[in-house]
N, C-alpha and C positions, 0 to 999 in steps of 0.2 A: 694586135690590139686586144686579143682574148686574152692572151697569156698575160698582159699587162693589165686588165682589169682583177681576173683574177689575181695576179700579186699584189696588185692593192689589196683586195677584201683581206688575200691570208695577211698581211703586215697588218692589216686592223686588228683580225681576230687576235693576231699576236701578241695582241698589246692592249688588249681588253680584259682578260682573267689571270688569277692567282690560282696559288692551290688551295685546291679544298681539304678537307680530311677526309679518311675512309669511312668514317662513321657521315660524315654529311653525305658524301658522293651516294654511299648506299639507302640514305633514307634517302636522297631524291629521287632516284630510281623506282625503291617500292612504294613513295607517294603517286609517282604516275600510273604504273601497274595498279594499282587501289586505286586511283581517283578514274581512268578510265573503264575501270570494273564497275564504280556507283555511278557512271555517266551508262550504262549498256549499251553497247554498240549495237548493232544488229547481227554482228555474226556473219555475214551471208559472205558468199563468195567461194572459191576455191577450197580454201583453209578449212571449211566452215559448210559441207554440202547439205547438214541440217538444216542449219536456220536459227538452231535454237539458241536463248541465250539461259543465264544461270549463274548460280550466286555460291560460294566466289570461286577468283579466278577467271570470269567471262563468260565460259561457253561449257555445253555439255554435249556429250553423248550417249549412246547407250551399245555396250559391245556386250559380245559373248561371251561365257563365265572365264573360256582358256585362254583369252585374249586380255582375262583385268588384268593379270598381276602385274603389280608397280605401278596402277592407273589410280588415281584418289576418287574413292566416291563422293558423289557430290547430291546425291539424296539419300536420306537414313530409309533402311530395307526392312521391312514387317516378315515376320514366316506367314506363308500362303499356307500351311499345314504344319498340325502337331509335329514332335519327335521326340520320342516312338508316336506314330499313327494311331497303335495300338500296347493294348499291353501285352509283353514280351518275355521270353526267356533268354538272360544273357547268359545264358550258360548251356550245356548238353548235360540233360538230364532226367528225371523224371517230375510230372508234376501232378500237382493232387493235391485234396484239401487238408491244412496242414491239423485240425482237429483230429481227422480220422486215426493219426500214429496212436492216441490212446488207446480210442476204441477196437483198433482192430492191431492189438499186441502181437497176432502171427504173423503181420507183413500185409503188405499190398498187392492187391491180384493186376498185373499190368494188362488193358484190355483196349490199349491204340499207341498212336502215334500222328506226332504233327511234326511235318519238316518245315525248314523254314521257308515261305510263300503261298504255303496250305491258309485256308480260313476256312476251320473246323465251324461246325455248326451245331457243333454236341461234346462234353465233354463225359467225363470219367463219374460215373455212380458211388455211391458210398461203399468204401473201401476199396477203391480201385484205383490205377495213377496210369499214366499215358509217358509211354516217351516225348522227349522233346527233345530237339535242335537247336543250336544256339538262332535266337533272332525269330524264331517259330513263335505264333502266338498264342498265347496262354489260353489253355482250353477253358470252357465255359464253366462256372461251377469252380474252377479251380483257383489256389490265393497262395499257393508256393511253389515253391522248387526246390530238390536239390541234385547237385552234380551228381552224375555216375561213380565218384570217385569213392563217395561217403556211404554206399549201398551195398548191398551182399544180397547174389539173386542167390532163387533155387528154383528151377522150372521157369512160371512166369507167376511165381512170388518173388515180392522184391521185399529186402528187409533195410530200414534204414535206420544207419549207425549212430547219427550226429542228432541235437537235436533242433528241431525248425519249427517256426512259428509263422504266423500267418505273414503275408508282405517280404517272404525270404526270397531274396533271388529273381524278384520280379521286377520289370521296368517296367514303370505306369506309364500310359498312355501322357504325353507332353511332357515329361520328366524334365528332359533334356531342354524343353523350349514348347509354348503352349501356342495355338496361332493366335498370330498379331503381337504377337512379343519381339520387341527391336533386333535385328540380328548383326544390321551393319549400321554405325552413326554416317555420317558426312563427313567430311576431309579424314577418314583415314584412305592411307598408303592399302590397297590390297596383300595382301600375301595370301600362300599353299592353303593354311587354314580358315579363312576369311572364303575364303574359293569353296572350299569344304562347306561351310559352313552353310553360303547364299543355295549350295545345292541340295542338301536335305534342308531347306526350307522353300523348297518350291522355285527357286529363282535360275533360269538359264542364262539370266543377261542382268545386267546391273547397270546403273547411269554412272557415270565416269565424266570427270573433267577432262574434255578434249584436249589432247597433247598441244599446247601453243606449238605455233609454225616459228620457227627459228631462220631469218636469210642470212646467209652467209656471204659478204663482196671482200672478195680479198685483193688488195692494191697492190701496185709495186710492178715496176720496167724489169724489174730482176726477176722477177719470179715466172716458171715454167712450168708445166702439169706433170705430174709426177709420171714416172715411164718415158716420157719424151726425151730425147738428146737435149743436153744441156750447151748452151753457146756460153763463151766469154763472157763474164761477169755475172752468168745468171745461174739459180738456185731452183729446187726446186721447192712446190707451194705445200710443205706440210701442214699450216695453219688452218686449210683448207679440211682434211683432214683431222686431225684432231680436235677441232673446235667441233667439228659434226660429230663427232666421237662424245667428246664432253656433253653435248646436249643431249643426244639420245639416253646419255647416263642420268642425264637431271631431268627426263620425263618430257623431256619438246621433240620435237618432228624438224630435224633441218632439212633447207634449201640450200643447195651453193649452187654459185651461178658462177665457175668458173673463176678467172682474172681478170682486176682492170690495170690497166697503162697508170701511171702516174699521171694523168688530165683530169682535172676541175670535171670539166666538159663531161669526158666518160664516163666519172665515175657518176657523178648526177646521172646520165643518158641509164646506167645500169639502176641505180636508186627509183627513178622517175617507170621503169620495167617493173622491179619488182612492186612497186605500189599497187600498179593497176593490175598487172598479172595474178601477183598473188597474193596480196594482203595477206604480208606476215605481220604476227602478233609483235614480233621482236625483230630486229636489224643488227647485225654484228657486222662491223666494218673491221680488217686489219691492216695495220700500214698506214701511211700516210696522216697521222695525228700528230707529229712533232711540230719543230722550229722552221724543220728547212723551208727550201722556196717550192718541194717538191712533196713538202707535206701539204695535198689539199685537199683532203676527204672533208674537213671542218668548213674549208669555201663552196664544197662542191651541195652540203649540205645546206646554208646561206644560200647558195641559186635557188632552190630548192625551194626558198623561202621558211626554213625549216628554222626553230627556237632553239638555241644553246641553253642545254640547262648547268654544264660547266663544262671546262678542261683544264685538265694535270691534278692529276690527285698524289696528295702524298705518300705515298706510298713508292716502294722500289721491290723487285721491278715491277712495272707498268705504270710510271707516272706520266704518261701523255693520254691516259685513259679521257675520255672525252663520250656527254651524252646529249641527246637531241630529241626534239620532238621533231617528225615530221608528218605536220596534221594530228591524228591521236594516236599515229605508231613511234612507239620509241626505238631509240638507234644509240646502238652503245658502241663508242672508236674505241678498240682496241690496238696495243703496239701490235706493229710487223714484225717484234720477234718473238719468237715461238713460246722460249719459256714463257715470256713476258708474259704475253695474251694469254696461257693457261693459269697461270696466277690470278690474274686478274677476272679471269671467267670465275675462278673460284670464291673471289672475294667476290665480286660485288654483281655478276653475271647469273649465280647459280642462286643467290636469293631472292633474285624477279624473275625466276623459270621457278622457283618454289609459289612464290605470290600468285602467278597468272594461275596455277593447278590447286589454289586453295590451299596449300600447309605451309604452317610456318616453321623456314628455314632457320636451323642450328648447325656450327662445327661442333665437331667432336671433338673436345679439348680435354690435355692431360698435361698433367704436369712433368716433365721429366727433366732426366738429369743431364747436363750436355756434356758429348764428349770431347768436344773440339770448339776453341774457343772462335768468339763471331767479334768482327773490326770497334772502330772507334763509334762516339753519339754521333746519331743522324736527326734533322728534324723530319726524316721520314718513317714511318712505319716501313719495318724490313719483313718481307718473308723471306726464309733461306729454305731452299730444299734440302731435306735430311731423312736419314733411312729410323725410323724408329721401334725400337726393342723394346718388350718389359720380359724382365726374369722376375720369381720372387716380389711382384707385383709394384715392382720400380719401373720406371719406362727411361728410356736413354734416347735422346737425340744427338746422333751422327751427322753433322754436317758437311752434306758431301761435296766435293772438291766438283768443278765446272758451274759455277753459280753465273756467267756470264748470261742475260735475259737473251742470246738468240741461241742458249745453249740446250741441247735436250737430252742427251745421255743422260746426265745427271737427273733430269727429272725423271725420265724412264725408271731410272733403278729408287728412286725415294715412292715413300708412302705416306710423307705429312710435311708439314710446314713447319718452323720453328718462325713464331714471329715474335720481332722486339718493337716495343712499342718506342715514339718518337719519344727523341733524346736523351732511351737509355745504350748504356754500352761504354766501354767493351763489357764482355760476359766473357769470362776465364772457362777453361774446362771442369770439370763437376760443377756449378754451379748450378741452380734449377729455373728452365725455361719454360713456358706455356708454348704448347706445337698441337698443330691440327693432324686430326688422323684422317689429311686426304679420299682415300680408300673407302670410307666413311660417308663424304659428300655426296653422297645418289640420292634421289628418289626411286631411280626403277628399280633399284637393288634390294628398298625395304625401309623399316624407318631404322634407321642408323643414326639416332640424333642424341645419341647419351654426351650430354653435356654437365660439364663441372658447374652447380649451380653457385658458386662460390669464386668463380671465374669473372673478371670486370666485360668480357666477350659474350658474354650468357646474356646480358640486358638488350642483347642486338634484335 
């Protein structure tokens, strides 16, 4: 009687939606991500050992300088202190006032020295100059420098060769940055520099948009854990894998919870776990989104009581892509094959893992030349995997042979997408294609979002 209720619900659902396009699928997606950002959740729970909430993207934290990078800041950072502190010599040299080269035509009597972390309390009398260390601070009384290079001692006269004026070779005090001067905005991406930066201005820790929680339920009777003995008809679960791999790339935190059985029943039993367990921001289901009678992550999510906000997008491969409200967490079905679901993480997965962390997501799109010609018109948007070159600053898309959506070799060896927009094709060899530079797609890696602004994919 279960198995027959549930095949009712999947024959409804079956026969309730069309396909959407990629451009809808994906504003649905970041309308929900955005609209349960302006509702503020509370945060709390597992995901979430702060409390706190914060704008945008949801939630914040605050980590340690060697732990931002790749984290988006999500409050703009003031310097707690000038830099320089003080005024300084950026060079090794001597210093002194730069008037006195007139008056004292014989040279300069050297009568100290400041190393750099000294704070001299006296400096040099008229006609006299002090060593200095690069970084050492400018002795008192004194308004120049010059390098050891430009100087001819004799004893401890020093004669200098070039000529210098007052303000030579000195860094003033805040030069670089005065306090309270902005150091970091909000939604940028961290990097090395950035890191640099928050630390000469006083900051050991920075607020960050907390990495969203990613779960991960992977479906399917076939599928085995990787390492295990493999029985008759069954595979192992790399989707598992990789998808956790892809999110850590796009700046989320995954959960996998292992496999479920092809059952309604289960996979809800595992859905209905992670809710209360761990209140993930996000839900990625793979498998079990198509036609058959053994596709039922889409009923299992209906027990659930959970809201379809579509299924089957136009798009190849990943057209059974399917997405759900359940209560305010959204749940994206992706296909059980591999290529597939990495496709589709890409298109429409990795711009609501950009939304929940505050930046907005761009492909990296180039125009280039193709070497190997792609089939007849589809009404789907096609991605093909291909390896992309530029010499002499042409770029060439190689369309690589194993394009089958449960195939992965071929994705393995490509670095971008060639995609052809619905109902055009064929496409001949040289002809010129728009392709994504995959490789590109991170957040954690940096902002990698140089996009053709002349591109119809740039208004995303």
């Amino acid at each position: 009687m279960v198995r027959e209720a549930y095949g009712e619900v999947v024959h409804q659902l079956n026969n309730s939606q069309h396909l959407i396009s990629v451009d809808e699928a994906r504003r649905t997606i970041l309308a929900q991500v955005r609209g349960n950002d302006r509702e503020g959740e509370d945060g709390t729970g597992p995901t979430n050992p702060s409390g706190k909430a914060g704008k945008p993207g949801g939630r914040e934290e605050q980590v340690e300088l060697l732990e931002a990078r790749g984290r988006v800041s999500i409050r703009p950072v003031f310097a707690a202190g000038a830099a320089p502190p003080f005024d300084r010599s950026p060079l090794d040299g001597y210093a002194f006032t730069a008037a006195d080269l007139a008056l004292y035509p014989d040279g300069l009597k050297v009568t100290g020295e400041v190393a750099a972390g000294a704070a001299p309390e006296s400096g040099p009398g008229h006609g006299e100059a002090w060593r200095v260390a690069t970084g050492a601070p400018l002795p008192p009384g004194c308004d120049a420098v010059v390098r050891f290079e430009d100087t001819e001692s004799r004893g401890d006269i020093v004669h200098v060769r070039v000529p210098v004026h007052s303000g030579d070779n000195v860094a003033r005090r805040g030069e670089d940055f005065a306090v309270g001067s902005l150091l970091l905005p909000a939604g940028v991406v961290i990097r090395a520099q950035h890191i640099g930066l928050l630390a000469a201005g006083g900051h050991p820790q920075v607020w960050v948009c907390r990495k969203p929680c990613v779960a991960i339920v992977s479906t399917g009777d076939e599928l085995v854990e990787t390492g295990r003995p493999l029985g008759p008809g069954q595979i192992w679960n790399s989707n598992r894998f990789a998808l956790a791999a892809a999110i850590v790339e796009a700046g989320g935190r995954p959960v996998t919870l292992g496999t479920c059985p092809d059952s309604a029943p289960a996979i809800a039993k595992s859905l209905r776990r992670l809710l209360v367990g761990y209140r993930p921001d996000l839900i990625l289901t793979t498998g079990g989104a198509s036609v058959g009678e053994r596709d039922v992550c889409r009923a299992a999510v209906a027990e659930l009581g959970g809201r379809e906000l579509f299924w089957r997008v136009a798009m190849k491969p990943g057209t059974p892509a399917f997405a759900a409200l359940l209560g305010p967490r959204l749940l994206i079905g992706l296909s059980g094959n591999p290529a597939a679901a990495l496709t589709t993480f890409d298109v429409l997965v990795r711009p609501a893992l950009a939304a929940f962390l505050g930046v907005k997501w761009r492909p990296s799109v180039v125009r280039a030349i193709l070497v190997n010609g792609v089939g007849k018109p589809s009404s789907l948007r096609r991605y093909y995997r291909a390896l992309l070159t530029c010499s002499g600053g042409q770029w060439r898309a190689d369309v690589l042979p194993g394009q089958s959506p449960g195939a992965l070799s071929g994705m393995a060896r490509a670095n971008g997408l060639v995609v052809v927009p619905e109902g055009k094709g064929p496409i001949q060899s040289g002809e010129p294609v728009e392709a994504w530079l995959t490789t590109d797609l991170t957040i954690d890696g940096g902002e990698t979002f140089a996009v053709d602004p002349t591109h119809p994919l740039a208004s995303w």
